[in-house]
C-alpha positions as CSV (number, residue, x, y, z in Angstrom):
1,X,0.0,0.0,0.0
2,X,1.4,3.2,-1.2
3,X,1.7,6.0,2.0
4,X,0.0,8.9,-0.4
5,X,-3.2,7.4,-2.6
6,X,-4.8,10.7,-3.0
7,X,-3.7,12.4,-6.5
8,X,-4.1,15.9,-5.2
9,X,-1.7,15.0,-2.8
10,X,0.6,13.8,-5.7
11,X,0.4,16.3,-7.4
12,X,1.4,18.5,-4.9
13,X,4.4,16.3,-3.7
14,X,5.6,16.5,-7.6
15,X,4.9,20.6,-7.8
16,X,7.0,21.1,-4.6
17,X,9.9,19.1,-6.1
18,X,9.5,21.2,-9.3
19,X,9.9,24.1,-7.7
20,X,13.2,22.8,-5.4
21,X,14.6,21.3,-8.8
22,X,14.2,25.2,-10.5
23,X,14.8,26.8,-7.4
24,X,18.3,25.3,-7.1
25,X,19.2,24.5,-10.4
26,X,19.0,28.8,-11.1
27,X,21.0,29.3,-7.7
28,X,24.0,31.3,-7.7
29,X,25.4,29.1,-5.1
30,X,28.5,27.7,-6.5
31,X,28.2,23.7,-4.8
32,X,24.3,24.1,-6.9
33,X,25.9,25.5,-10.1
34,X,28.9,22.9,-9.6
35,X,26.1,19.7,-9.2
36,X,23.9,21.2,-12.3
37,X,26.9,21.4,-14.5
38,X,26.8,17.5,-14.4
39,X,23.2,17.0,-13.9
40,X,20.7,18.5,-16.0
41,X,17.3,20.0,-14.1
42,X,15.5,18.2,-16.7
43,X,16.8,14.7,-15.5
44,X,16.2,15.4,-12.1
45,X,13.0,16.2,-13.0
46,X,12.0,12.5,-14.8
47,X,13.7,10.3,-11.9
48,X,13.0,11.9,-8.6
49,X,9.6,11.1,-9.1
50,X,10.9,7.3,-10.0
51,X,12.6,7.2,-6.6
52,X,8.7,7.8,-5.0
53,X,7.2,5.2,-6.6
54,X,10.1,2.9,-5.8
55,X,10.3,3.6,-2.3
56,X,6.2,3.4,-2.3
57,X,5.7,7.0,-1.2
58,X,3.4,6.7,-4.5
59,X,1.6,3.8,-6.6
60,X,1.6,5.3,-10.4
61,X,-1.1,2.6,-11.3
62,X,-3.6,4.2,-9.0
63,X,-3.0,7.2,-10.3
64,X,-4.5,9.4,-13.2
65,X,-2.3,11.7,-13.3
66,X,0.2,10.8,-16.6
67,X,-3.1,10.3,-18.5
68,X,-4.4,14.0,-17.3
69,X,-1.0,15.0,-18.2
70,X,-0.3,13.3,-21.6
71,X,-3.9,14.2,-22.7
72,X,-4.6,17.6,-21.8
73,X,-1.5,19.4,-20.9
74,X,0.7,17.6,-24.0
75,X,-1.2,18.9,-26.6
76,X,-1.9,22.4,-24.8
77,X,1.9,22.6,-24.6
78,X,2.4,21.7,-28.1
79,X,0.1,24.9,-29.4
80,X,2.0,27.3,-27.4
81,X,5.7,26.1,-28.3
82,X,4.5,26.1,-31.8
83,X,3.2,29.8,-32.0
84,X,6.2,31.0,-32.7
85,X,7.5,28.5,-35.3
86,X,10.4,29.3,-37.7
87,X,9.1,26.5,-40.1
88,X,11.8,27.5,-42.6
89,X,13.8,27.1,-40.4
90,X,12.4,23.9,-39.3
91,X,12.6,22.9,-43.1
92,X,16.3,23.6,-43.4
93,X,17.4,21.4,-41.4
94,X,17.3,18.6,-44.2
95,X,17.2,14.9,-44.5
96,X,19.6,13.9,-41.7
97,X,16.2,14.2,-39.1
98,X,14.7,11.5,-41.1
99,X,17.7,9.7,-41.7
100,X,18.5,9.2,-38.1
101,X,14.6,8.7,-37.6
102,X,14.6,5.5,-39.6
103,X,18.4,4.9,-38.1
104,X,16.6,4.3,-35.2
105,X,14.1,2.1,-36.4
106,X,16.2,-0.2,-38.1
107,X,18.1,-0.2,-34.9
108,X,14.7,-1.6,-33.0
109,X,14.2,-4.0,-35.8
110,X,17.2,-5.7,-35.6
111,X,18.2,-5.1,-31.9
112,X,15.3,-7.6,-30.8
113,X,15.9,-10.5,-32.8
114,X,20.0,-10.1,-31.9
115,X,19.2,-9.6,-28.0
116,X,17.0,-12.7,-27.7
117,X,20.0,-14.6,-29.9
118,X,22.3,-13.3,-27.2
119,X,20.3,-13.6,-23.6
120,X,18.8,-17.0,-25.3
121,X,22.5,-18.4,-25.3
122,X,23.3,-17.5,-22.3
123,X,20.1,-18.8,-20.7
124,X,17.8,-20.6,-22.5
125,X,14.9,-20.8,-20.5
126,X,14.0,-17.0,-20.6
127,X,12.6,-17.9,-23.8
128,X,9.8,-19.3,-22.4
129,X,8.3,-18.6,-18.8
130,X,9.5,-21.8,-17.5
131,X,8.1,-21.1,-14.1
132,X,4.6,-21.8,-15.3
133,X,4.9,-25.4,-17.0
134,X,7.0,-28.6,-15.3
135,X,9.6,-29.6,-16.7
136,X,8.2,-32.7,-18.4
137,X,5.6,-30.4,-20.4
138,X,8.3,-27.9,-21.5
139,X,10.6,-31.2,-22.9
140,X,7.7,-32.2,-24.6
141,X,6.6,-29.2,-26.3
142,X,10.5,-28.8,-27.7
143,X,10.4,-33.2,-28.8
144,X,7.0,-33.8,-29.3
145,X,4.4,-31.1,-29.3
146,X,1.6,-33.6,-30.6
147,X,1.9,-35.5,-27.6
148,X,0.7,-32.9,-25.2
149,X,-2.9,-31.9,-24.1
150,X,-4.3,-28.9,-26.8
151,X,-5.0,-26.6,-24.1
152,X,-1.3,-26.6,-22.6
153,X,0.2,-26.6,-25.8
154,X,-1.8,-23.5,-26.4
155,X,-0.9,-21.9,-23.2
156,X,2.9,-22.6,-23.8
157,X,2.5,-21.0,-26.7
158,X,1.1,-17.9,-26.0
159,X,4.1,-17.7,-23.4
160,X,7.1,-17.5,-26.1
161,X,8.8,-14.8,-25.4
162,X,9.0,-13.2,-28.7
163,X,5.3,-13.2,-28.8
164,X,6.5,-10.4,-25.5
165,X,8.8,-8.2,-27.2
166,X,6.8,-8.5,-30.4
167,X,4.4,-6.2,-28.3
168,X,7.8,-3.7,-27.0
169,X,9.1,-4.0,-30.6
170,X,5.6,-2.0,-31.4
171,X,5.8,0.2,-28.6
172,X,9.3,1.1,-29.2
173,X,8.9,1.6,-33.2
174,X,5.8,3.2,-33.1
175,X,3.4,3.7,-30.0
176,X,0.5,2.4,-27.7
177,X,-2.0,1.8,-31.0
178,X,0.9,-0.4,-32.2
179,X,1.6,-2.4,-29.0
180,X,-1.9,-3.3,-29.0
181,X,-1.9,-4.3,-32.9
182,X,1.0,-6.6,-32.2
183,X,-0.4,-8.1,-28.6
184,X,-4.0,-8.6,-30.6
185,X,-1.9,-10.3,-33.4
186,X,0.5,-12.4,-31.7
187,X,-1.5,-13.3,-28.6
188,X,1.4,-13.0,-25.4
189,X,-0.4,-14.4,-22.3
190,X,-2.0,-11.5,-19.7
191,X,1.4,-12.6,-17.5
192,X,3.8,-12.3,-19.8
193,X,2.6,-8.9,-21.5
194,X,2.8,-7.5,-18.3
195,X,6.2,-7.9,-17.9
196,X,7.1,-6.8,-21.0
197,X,5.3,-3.5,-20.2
198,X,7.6,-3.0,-17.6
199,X,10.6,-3.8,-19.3
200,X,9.0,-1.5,-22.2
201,X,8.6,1.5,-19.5
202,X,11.6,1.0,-17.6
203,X,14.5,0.6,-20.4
204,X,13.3,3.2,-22.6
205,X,12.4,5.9,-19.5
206,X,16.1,5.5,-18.7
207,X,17.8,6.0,-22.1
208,X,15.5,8.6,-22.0
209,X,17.4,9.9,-18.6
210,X,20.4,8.8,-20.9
211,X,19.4,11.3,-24.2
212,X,18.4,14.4,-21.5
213,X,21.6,14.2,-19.8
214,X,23.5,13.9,-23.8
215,X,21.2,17.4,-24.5
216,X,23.4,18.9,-21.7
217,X,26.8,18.1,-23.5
218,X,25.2,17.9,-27.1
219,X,28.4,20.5,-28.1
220,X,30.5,17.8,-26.9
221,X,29.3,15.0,-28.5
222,X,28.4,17.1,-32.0
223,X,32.7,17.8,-31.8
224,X,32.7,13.4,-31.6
225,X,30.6,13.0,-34.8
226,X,32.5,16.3,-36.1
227,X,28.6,17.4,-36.7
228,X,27.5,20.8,-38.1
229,X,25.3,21.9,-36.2
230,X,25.1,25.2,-37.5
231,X,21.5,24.7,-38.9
232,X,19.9,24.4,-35.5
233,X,22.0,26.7,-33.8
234,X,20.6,29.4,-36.3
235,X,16.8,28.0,-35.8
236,X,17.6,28.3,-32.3
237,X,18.8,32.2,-32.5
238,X,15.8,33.1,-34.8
239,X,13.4,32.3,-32.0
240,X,15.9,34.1,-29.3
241,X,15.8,37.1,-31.0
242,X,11.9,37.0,-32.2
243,X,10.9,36.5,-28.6
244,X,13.3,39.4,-27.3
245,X,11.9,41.8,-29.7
246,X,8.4,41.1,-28.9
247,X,8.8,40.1,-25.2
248,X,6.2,42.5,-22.8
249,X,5.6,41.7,-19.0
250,X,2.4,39.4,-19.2
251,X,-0.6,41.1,-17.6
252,X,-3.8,38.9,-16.9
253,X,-5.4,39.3,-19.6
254,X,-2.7,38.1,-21.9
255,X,-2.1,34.8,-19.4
256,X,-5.8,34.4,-20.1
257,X,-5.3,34.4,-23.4
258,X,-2.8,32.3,-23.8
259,X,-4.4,29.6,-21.7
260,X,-7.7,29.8,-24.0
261,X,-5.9,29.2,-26.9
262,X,-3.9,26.1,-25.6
263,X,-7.0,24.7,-24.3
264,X,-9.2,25.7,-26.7
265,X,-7.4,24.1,-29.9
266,X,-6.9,20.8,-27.6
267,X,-10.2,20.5,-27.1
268,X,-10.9,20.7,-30.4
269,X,-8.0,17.8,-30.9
270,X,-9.9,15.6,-28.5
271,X,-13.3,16.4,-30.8
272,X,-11.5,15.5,-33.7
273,X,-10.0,12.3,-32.5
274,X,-13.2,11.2,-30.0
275,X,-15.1,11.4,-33.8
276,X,-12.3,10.0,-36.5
277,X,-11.0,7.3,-34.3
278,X,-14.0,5.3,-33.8
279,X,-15.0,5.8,-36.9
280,X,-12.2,4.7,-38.5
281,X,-12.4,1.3,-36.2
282,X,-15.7,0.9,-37.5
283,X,-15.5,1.8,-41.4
284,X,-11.9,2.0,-42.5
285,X,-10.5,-0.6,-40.1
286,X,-7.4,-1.1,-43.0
287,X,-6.3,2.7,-41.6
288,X,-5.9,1.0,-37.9
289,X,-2.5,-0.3,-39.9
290,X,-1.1,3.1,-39.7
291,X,-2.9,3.8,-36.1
292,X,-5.1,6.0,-37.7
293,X,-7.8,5.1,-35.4
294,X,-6.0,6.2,-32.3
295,X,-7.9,9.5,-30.9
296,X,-4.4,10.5,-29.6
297,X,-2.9,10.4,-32.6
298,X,-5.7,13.3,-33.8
299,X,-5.3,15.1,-30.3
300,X,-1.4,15.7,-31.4
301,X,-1.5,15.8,-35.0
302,X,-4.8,18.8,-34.4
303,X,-2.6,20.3,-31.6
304,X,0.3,20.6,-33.5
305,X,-1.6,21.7,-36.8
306,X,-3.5,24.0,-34.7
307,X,-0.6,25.8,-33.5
308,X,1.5,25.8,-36.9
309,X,-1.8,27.8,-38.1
310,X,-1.9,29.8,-35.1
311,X,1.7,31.0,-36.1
312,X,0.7,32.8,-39.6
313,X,-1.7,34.8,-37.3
314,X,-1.8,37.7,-35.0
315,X,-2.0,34.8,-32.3
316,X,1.6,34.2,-32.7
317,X,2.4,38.0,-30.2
318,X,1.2,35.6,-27.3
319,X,5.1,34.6,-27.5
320,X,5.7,38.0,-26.0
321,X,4.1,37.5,-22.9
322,X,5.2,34.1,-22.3
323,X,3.2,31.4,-24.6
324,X,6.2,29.1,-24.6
325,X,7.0,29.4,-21.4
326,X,3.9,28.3,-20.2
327,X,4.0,25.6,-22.7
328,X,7.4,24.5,-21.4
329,X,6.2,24.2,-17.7
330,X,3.4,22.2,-18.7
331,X,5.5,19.8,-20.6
332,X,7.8,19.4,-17.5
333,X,4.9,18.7,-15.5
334,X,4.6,16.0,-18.0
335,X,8.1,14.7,-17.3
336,X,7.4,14.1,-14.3
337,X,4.7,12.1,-14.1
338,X,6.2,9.6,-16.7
339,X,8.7,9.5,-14.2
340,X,6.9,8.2,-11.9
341,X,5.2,5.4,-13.1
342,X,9.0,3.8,-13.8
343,X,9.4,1.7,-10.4
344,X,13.1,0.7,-10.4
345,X,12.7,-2.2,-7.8
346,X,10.6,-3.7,-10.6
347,X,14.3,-5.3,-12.1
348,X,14.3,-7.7,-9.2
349,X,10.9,-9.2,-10.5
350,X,11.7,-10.0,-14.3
351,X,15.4,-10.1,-14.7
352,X,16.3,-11.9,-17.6
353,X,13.5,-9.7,-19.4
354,X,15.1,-6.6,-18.8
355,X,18.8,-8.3,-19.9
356,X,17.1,-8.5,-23.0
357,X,15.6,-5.2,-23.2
358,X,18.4,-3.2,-22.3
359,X,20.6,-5.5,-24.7
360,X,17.9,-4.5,-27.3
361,X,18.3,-0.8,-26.6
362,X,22.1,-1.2,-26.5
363,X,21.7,-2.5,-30.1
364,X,19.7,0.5,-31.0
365,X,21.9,2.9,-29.5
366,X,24.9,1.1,-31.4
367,X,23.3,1.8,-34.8
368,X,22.2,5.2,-34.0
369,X,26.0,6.3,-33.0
370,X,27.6,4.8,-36.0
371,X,24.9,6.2,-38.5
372,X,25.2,9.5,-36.6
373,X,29.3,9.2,-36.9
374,X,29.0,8.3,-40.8
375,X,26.9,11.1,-42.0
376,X,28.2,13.6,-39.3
377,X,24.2,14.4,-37.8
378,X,24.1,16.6,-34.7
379,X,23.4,14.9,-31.8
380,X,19.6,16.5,-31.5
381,X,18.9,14.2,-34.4
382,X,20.7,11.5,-33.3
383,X,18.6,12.3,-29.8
384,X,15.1,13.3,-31.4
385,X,15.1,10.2,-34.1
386,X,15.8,8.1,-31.3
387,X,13.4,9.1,-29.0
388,X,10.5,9.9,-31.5
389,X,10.8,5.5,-32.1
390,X,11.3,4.6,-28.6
391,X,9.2,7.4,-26.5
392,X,6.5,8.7,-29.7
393,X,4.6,11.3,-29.2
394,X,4.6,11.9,-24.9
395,X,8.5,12.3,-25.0
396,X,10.3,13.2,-28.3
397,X,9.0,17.0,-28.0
398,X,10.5,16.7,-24.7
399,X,13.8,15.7,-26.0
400,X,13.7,18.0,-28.6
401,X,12.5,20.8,-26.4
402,X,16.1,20.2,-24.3
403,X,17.7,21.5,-27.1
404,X,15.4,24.2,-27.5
405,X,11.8,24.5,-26.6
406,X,11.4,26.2,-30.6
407,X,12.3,22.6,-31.8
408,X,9.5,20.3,-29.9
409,X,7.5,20.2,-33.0
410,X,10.1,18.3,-34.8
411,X,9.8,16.0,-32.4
412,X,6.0,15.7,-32.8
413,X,6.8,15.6,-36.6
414,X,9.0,12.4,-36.2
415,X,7.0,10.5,-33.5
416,X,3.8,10.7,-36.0
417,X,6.0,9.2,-38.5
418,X,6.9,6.7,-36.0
419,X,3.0,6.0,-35.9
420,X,2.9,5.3,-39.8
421,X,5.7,2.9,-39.6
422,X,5.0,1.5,-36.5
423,X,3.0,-1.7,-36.8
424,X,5.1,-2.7,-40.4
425,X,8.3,-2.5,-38.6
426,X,7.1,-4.1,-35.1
427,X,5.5,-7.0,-37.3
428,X,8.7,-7.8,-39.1
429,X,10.8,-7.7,-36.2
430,X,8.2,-9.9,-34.3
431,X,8.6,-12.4,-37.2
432,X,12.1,-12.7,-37.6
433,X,11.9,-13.4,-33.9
434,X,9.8,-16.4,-34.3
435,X,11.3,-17.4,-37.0
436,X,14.7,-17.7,-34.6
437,X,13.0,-18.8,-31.7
């Protein structure tokens, strides 16, 4: 039993660590400015909250909060950092974002099959949940499947492993609408999918940690690939100065303002999606392939839309007084309720899953780096094109927003490719698995 069950409580525990993590991260104190020169406030941010729920000051499975989070103050956040959007800018950064996008998928693709190859060697029985079946049953099924009862030979079945990370290689590649396409089509049992959920949270919330700390020494890793990061640097500067020449102290009615419009255009995202997405699932059910029938695939794609048109407007002075500001604090409130739901002591439970999930993501990492050495990419793509496959939607504008809250929407921009590709690329990787196994 958690100690604190009530969410307002939460919520207030997370706020106040907000606010020491800001407070001390802008102190002038030179032991806080030593200690945020290594750690980045962001990073605090996503695992102090992880240390709560693995202590069991808080149970994240009790609590709404991520879903308020992802749904309402996501896409709010995503109109207001896109106000202000230098989409030429944005355009001129060229191919290497997509290259190191689909880097990053191939990566997923080819890490799974290679870390079940690996941990399976090293410990054969992880391949099946051995725990469940005797040891006589599991000899059969491997010598002579025939000879055992249908319903036990069904039940081993749907405990295969790959049948697991076929449901992370979805998640990972794509999103939530593509974990479910690959747990409908390959049937894991109830068990073992909820490990792999774990494993899928866990391993990809700390490369996560992993990319947020990289944002803090991107300069030194761009010198590594001998990147040019020129092209962002400039995107970055054009927004500096816009907002400086525009910036006003907010009054009311201007915070007012830009709260209306954030909430406004969501709500019409969640219109959208609560329409298109159950009507897809009920008379274009081919266009689930590409997760066109997730309704938060519509809130972020209207969000995002909504604030890209927002931009060629008179809208677009709310920068002045603070729009992405705003938009930034409600993404880190975001950040740290995703940090929460990651429960560290969870390793001790499923052990040889994780080896094979943080092989996996090893794998990934490894093709990222040596794609992002070979064509000289700045890290912020090799970061962003990661995290738009492995985190979609709720994470890469956070990533990208590290770099520069002006670049969240490539983040957005990637993750909904991520979304397209998803289920194609989690299928063939879940197939090449069985085809090993």
């Amino acid at each position: 039993m958690p100690l604190i069950t009530n969410d307002a409580v939460v919520f207030g525990l997370l706020m106040a660590t907000l606010a020491v993590i800001f407070t001390t991260s802008h102190s002038d104190k030179p032991g806080w400015k030593k200690f945020y020169k290594f750690v980045p406030s962001l990073l605090l941010c996503y695992f102090v909250p992880s240390l709560y729920s693995t202590f069991g000051i808080i149970d994240p499975e009790q609590s709404n909060l991520y879903y308020v989070a992802s749904r309402y103050l996501l896409p709010a956040s995503l109109v207001l950092l896109t106000l202000s959007i230098d989409i030429k800018g944005i355009m001129s950064l060229g191919w290497k974002a997509v290259a190191m996008f689909l880097a990053g998928t191939v990566g997923i693709m080819i890490g799974g099959p290679l870390a079940m190859i690996i941990i399976g060697s090293i410990n054969p029985d992880i391949l099946i949940p051995a725990g469940e079946f005797s040891p006589s049953e599991l000899t059969s099924y491997f010598t002579s499947p025939e000879t055992l009862p249908e319903d036990i030979l069904k039940e081993i079945e749907s405990g295969e492993t790959w049948r697991g990370l076929a449901t992370v290689a979805g998640s990972w590649i794509g999103g939530g609408a593509n974990q479910t396409a690959m747990l409908e089509l390959y049937n894991p049992s109830s068990q073992l999918f909820s490990a792999m959920v774990t494993v899928d949270i866990i391993v990809a919330n700390i490369w996560m940690g992993f990319i947020l700390y990289g944002a803090g020494i991107s300069e030194k890793v761009d010198k590594w690939f001998k990147a040019d990061a020129s092209s962002i640097v400039q995107v970055r500067k054009n927004i500096e100065d816009y907002q400086a020449s525009i910036a006003k102290i907010p009054t009311l009615v201007d915070l007012t303002k830009i709260v209306a419009v954030a909430f406004v255009i969501t709500s019409l995202g969640h219109a959208v999606g609560g329409f298109i997405g159950p009507w897809i699932n009920e008379n274009a059910p081919k266009l689930a392939e590409f997760s066109l029938n997730s309704s938060f695939f519509w809130i972020v794609v209207v969000a995002t839309t909504g604030g890209l048109l927002a931009s060629f407007t008179k809208i677009r002075y709310l920068e002045g007084a603070g729009a992405s500001k705003v938009g930034s604090l409600f993404l880190y409130v975001l950040v740290m309720t995703i940090g929460m739901k990651m429960d560290l002591g969870a390793f001790l439970e499923v052990p040889g899953y994780f080896a094979i999930g943080f092989v996996w993501i090893i794998i990934h990492v490894i093709v990222l780096l040596g794609v992002g050495k070979l064509i000289k990419a700045p890290f912020f793509f090799v970061a962003v094109g990661s995290q738009a496959n492995v985190g979609g939607a709720a994470s890469a504008p956070i990533v990208a927003s590290a770099f520069h809250p002006s670049l969240a929407p490539v983040g957005v921009l990637l993750a909904v490719l991520g979304y397209a590709l998803g289920t194609y690329g989690a299928w063939a990787c879940a197939e090449i698995m069985r085809l090993l196994y």
